[in-house]
DRENFILUM-494686 format. One record per residue (C-alpha): residue in one letter; residue number from 1; z, y, x. Coordinates in Angstrom, 1 decimal. Layout:
N
PT residuo num     up  north   east
PT       A NUM      Z      Y      X
...
***
This chain:
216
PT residuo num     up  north   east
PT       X   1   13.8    4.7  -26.4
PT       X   2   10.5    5.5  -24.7
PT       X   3    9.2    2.4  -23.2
PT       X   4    6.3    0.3  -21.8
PT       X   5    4.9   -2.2  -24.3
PT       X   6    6.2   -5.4  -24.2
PT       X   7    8.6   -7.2  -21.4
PT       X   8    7.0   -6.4  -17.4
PT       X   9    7.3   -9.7  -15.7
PT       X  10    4.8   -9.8  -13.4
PT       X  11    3.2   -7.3  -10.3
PT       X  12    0.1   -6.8  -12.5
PT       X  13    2.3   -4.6  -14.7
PT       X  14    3.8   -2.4  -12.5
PT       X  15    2.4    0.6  -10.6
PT       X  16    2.6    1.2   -6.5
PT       X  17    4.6    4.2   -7.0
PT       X  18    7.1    2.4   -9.0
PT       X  19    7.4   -0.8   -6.9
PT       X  20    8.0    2.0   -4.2
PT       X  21   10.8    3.3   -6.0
PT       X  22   12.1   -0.2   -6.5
PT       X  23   12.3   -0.7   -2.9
PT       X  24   14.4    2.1   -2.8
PT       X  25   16.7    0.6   -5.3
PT       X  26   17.0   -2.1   -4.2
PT       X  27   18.4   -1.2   -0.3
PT       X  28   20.7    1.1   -1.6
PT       X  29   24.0   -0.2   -0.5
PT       X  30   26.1    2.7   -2.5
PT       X  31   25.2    0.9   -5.3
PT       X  32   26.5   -2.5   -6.6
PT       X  33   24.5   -5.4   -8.1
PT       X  34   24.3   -4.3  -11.5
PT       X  35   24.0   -0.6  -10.7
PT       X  36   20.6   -1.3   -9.3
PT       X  37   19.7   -3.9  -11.5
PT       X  38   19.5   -1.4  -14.6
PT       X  39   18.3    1.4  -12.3
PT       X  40   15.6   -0.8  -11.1
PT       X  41   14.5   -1.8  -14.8
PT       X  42   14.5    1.7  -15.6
PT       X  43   11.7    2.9  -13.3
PT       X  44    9.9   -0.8  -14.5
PT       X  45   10.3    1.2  -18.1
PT       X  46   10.0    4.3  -17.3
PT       X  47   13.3    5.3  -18.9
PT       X  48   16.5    6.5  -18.1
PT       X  49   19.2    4.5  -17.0
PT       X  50   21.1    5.6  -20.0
PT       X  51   17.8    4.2  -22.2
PT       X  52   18.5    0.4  -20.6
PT       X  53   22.3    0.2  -21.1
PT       X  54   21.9    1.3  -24.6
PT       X  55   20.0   -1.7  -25.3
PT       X  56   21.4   -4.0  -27.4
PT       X  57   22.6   -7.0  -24.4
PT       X  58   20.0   -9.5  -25.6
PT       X  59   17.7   -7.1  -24.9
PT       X  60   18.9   -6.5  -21.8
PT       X  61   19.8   -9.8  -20.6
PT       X  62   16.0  -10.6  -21.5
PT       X  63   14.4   -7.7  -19.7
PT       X  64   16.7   -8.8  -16.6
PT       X  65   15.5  -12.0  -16.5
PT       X  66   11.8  -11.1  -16.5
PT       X  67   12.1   -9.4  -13.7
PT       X  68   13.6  -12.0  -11.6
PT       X  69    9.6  -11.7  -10.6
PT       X  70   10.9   -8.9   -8.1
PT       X  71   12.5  -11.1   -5.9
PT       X  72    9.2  -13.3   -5.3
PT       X  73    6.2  -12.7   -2.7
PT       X  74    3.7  -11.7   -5.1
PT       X  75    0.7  -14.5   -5.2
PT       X  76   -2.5  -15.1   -6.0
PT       X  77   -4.3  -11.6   -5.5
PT       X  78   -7.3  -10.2   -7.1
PT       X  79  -10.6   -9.8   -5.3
PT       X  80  -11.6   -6.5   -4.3
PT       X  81  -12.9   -4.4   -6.7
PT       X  82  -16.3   -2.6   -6.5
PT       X  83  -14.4    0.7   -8.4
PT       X  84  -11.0    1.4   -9.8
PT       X  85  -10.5    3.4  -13.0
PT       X  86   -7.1    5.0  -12.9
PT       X  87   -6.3    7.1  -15.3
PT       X  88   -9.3   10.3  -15.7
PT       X  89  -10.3    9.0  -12.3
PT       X  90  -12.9    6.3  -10.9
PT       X  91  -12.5    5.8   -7.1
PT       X  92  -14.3    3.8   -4.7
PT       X  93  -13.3    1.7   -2.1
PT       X  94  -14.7    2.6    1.7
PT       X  95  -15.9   -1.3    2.6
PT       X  96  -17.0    0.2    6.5
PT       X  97  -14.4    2.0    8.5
PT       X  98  -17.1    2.5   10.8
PT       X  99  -18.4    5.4    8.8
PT       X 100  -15.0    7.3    8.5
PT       X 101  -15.2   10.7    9.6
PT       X 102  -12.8   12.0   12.0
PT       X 103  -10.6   13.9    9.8
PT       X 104  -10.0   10.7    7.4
PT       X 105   -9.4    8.7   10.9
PT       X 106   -6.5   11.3   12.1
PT       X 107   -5.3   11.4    8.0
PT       X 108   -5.0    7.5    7.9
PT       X 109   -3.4    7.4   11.4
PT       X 110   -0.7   10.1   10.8
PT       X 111    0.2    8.8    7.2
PT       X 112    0.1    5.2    8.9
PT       X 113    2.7    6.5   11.3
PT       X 114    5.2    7.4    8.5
PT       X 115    5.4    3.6    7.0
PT       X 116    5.7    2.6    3.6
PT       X 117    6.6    5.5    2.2
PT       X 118    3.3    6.9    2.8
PT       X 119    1.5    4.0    1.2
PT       X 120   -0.2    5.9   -1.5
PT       X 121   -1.4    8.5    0.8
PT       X 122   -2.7    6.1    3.4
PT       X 123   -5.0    4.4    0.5
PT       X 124   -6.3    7.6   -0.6
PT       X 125   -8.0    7.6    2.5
PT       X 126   -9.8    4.5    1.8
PT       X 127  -10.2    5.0   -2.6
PT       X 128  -12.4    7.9   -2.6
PT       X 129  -13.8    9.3   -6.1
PT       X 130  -17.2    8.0   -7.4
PT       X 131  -19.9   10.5   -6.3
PT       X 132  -17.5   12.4   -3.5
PT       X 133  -17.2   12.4    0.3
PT       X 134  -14.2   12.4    1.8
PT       X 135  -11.6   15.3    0.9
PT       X 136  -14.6   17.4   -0.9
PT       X 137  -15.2   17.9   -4.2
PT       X 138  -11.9   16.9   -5.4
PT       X 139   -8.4   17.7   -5.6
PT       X 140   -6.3   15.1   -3.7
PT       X 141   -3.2   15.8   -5.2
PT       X 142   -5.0   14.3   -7.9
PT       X 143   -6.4   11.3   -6.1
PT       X 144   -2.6   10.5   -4.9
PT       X 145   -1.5   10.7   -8.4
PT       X 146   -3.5    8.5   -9.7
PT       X 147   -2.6    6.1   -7.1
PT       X 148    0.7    6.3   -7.3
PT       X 149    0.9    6.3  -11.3
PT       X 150   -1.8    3.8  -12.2
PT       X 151   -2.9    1.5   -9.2
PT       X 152   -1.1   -1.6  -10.1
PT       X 153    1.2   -3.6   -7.0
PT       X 154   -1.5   -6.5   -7.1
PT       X 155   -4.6   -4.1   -6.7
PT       X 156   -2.6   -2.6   -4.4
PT       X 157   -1.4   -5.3   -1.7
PT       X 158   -5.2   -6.7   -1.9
PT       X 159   -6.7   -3.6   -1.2
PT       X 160   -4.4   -3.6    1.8
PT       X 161   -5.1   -6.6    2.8
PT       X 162   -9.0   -5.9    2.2
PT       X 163   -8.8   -2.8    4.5
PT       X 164   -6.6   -3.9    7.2
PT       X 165   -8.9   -7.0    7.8
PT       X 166  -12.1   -3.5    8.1
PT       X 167   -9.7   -1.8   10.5
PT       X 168   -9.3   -4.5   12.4
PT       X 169  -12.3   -5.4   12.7
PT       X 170  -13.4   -2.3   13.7
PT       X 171  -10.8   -1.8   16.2
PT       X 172  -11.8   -5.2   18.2
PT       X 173  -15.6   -4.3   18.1
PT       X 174  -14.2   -1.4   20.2
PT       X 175  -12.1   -3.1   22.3
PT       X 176  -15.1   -5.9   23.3
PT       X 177  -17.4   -3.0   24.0
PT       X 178  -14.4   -1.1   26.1
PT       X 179  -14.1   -4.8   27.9
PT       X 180  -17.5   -5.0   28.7
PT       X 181  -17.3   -1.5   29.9
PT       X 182  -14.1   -1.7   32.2
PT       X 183  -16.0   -4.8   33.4
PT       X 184  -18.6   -2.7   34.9
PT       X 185  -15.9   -0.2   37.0
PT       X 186  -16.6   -0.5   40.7
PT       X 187  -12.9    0.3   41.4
PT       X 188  -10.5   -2.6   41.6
PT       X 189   -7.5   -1.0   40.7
PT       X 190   -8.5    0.7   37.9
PT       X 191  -10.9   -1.6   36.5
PT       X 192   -7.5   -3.8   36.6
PT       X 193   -6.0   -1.1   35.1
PT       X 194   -7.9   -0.7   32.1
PT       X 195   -8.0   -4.2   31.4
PT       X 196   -4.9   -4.8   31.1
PT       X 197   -4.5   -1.8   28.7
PT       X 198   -7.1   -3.6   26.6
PT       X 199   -5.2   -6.6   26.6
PT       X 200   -2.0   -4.8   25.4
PT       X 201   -4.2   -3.1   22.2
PT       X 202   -5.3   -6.3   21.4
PT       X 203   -2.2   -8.1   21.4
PT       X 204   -0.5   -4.1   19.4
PT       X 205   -3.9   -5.2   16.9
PT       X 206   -2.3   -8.9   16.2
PT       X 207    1.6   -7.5   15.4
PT       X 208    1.0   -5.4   12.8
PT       X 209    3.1   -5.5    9.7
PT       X 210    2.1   -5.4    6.0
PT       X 211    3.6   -4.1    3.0
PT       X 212    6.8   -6.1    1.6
PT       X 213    5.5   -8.7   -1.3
PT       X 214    9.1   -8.8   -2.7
PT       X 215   12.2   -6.9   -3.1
PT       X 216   14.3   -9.6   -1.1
***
């Protein structure tokens, strides 16, 4: 049986592309219980789902049990990193959205669109490889990749955090200066107008919704 060293019982050990797939799993109501319990610990294993019920059952009952870790929020995150090395690749994290170029903007915006599903693509637009700008000078099929395969669930929900609290950020430095702006409109109507637009960005900026910490 091909497998991962040792038992995985914690988010450090598993990739973003597999927790992904574990979602998946896990709201799949065709399945029963145990159905998704071994195919969830074969994408944990990177094995088929033949591969876990041929394990002997002490085995199995012990590689069950470990990941009871699933169906936790997933605590105590890891600062930011200056650089992550995943797999052949080194990329770097963009620490000021303010610098974005337009084309990385309208990339993050339409993969944010699409949800989860298109976490690993909306990060690639923030983890850029050492020594490139964005989207030149590298493939990023690759970038996505090595993303998906190698940037643990940990790294990943920090980095997420770390960038939404930029984008933010960002976003309400725009707002105030649009505020000040509107402010200055001769028009009544549609300096009321615009304000109230403003408010209703700002309170859009304060609802958003994060990535799931668990599988529950």
């Amino acid at each position: 049986m091909r497998e991962k060293a040792g038992i995985i019982d914690n988010y450090g050990q598993v990739s973003v592309g597999a927790y992904l797939k574990v979602c998946e799993i896990a709201k799949d109501e065709t399945r029963d219980d145990l159905s998704r319990q071994v195919a969830i610990l074969a994408v944990l294993y990177g094995v088929t789902e033949d591969d876990i019920l041929d394990l002997p059952l002490g085995e199995y009952k012990a590689r069950a049990a470990a990941a009871a870790f699933l169906e936790t929020p997933c605590e105590n995150l890891p600062r930011v990193a200056n650089k992550y090395t995943l797999g052949d690749l080194v990329l770097i994290p963009i620490a000021d959205v303010s610098k974005m170029t337009a084309g990385q903007y309208i990339d993050f915006q339409t993969y944010a669109q699409q949800g989860e599903p298109a976490l690993v693509e909306q990060l690639s637009c923030f983890l850029v490889p050492e020594g490139c700008d964005y989207g030149r000078g590298y493939d990023m099929a690759e970038v996505h990749a090595a993303i998906r395969d190698h940037l643990t669930i940990r790294d990943t929900l920090a980095l997420c955090g770390f960038f939404l609290t930029l984008w933010r950020k960002s976003i309400a430095a725009t707002l105030t200066s649009s505020k000040r702006e509107a402010r200055q409109i001769q028009d009544k109507e549609t300096r009321r107008s615009l304000l109230r637009k403003i408010r209703r960005a700002e309170r859009l900026l304060n609802d958003g919704d994060g990535l799931p910490t668990s599988t529950e």
